[in-house]
N, C-alpha and C positions, 0 to 999 in steps of 0.2 A: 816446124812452124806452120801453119793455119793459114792460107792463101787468106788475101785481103782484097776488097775491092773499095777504092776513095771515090767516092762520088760527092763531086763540089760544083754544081750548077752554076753560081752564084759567082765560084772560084776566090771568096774568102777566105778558104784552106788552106792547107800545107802537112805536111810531115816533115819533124825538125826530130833527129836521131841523138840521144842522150848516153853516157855510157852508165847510168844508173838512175833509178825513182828519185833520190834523192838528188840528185841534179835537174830531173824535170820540175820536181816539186821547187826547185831555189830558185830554176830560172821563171817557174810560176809564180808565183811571187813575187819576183823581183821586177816581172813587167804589166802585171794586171791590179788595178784598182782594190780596194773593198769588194764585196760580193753585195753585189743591189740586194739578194733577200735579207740580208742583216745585215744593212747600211744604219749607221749611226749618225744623228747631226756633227759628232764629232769628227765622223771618217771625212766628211764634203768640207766642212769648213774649212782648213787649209788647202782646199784642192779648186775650190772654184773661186780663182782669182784672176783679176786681171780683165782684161778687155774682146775679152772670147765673149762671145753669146752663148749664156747657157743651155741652148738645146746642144750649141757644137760642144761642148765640154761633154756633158751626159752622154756622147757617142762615143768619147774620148775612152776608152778600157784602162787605161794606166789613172782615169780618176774615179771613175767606177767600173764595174766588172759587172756585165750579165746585162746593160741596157742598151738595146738598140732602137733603132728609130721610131716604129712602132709603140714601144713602150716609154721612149722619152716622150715623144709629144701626149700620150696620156699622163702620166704622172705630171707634167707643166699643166696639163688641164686641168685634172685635179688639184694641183696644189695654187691655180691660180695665177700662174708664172706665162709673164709674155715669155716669148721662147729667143726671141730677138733681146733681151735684157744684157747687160753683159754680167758677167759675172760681180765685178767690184760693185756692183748696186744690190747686190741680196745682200739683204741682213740677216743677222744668226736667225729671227725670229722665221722668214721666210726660207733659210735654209735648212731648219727643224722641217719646217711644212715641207716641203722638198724630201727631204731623205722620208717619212713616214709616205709620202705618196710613191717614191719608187718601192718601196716596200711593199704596200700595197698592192698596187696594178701588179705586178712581181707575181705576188702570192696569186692572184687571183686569176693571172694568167697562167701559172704551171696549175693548180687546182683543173682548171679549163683545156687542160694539154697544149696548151702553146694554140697560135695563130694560125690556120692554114688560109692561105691567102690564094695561092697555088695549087702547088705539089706535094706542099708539107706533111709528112705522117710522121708518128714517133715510132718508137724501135717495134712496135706490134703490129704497126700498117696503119694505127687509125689515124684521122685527120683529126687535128685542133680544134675547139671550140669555143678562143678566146677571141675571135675576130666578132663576136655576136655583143660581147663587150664594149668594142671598141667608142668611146664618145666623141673621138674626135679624128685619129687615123684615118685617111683614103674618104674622107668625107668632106672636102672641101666644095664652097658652094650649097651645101646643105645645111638647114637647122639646127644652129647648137641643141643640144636636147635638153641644157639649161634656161639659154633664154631665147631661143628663135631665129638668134641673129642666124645671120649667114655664113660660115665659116670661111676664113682665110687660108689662102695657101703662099709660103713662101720660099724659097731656097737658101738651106744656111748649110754652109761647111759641106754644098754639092749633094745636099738629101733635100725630100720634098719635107716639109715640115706644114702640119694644119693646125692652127689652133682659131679660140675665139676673140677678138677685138674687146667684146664686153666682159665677159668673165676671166680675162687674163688681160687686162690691162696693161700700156706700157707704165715706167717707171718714170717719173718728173720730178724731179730733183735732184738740187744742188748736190748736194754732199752726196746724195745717193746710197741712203741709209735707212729708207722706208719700207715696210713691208710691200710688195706688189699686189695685194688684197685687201678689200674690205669688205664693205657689203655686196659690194658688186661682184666679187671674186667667184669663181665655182666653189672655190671650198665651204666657205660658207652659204650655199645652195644644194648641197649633197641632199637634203631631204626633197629636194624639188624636181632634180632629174629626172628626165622621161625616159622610157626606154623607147624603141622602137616597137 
């Protein structure tokens, strides 16, 4: 056997000992979400229920797999979604926009090697180059790059979470079966973002 060294800064981690692949693969499965790069509106739609705030669900790995804070509050920005909404307010139409924008940010964060924020390298040593992406992540107080406004910050489910006021609108209504976008929305402003 191959000495090993675990390094978990973060301490996220662990080592959970299997007596065969196929047991790790069953108990993989049995406690992690869909995989955010080929999330389907079908995989979310029974998963985001209930009176959680959709950014704390999307951190949730038993309703999606592979999204973490960083990348939820883009995908909310992209898809337009206050992040404070609770979940029983998206409608299938806004949870379509949903699952294709964690797709997206997804794809086009492993394209970019991941986020180095830090200390981050991948297995080669290099550092990430998707934090140059970022439209809304660690930018609180600063200009949406859609409309100017000023970004928010707020804490949900004990993560910093930023997003924009004007382009992710809260949800108003009764029944709570409205899309949380319209003209106003980022998603439909995608040709208009600035970059830095």
């Amino acid at each position: 056997m191959l000495p090993m060294v675990f390094r978990d800064p973060r301490r996220f981690g662990g080592f959970v000992p299997y007596a065969s692949a196929r047991d790790m693969m069953d108990a993989w499965h049995a406690e992690l979400g869909p995989d955010g790069l080929g999330l389907r509106t079908t995989d979310l739609l029974g998963r985001l229920t209930g009176a959680r705030a959709v950014k704390s669900a999307l951190l949730d790995q038993a309703v999606v797999a592979g999204v973490g804070n960083i990348y939820a509050d883009e995908a909310l920005h992209r898809a337009g979604i206050d992040p404070r909404t609770p979940c029983r307010r998206l409608c299938a139409a806004t949870i379509d926009r949903l699952a294709r924008s964690i797709r997206s940010v997804l794809r086009s964060a492993v394209r970019s090697g991941g986020s180095t924020l830090r200390d981050y390298v991948d297995g080669g040593g290099r550092p990430g180059q998707a934090q140059a992406l970022h439209a809304v992540y660690g930018r609180s107080g600063q200009p949406c790059l859609t409309c100017d406004r000023p970004l928010r910050l707020v804490r949900l489910g004990g993560r910093a979470t930023v997003w924009c006021p004007a382009c992710q609108p809260p949800v108003h209504t009764r029944s709570g079966v409205v899309p949380t976008t319209g003209s106003r929305g980022a998603a439909g402003k995608r040709g208009r973002v600035r970059r830095r």
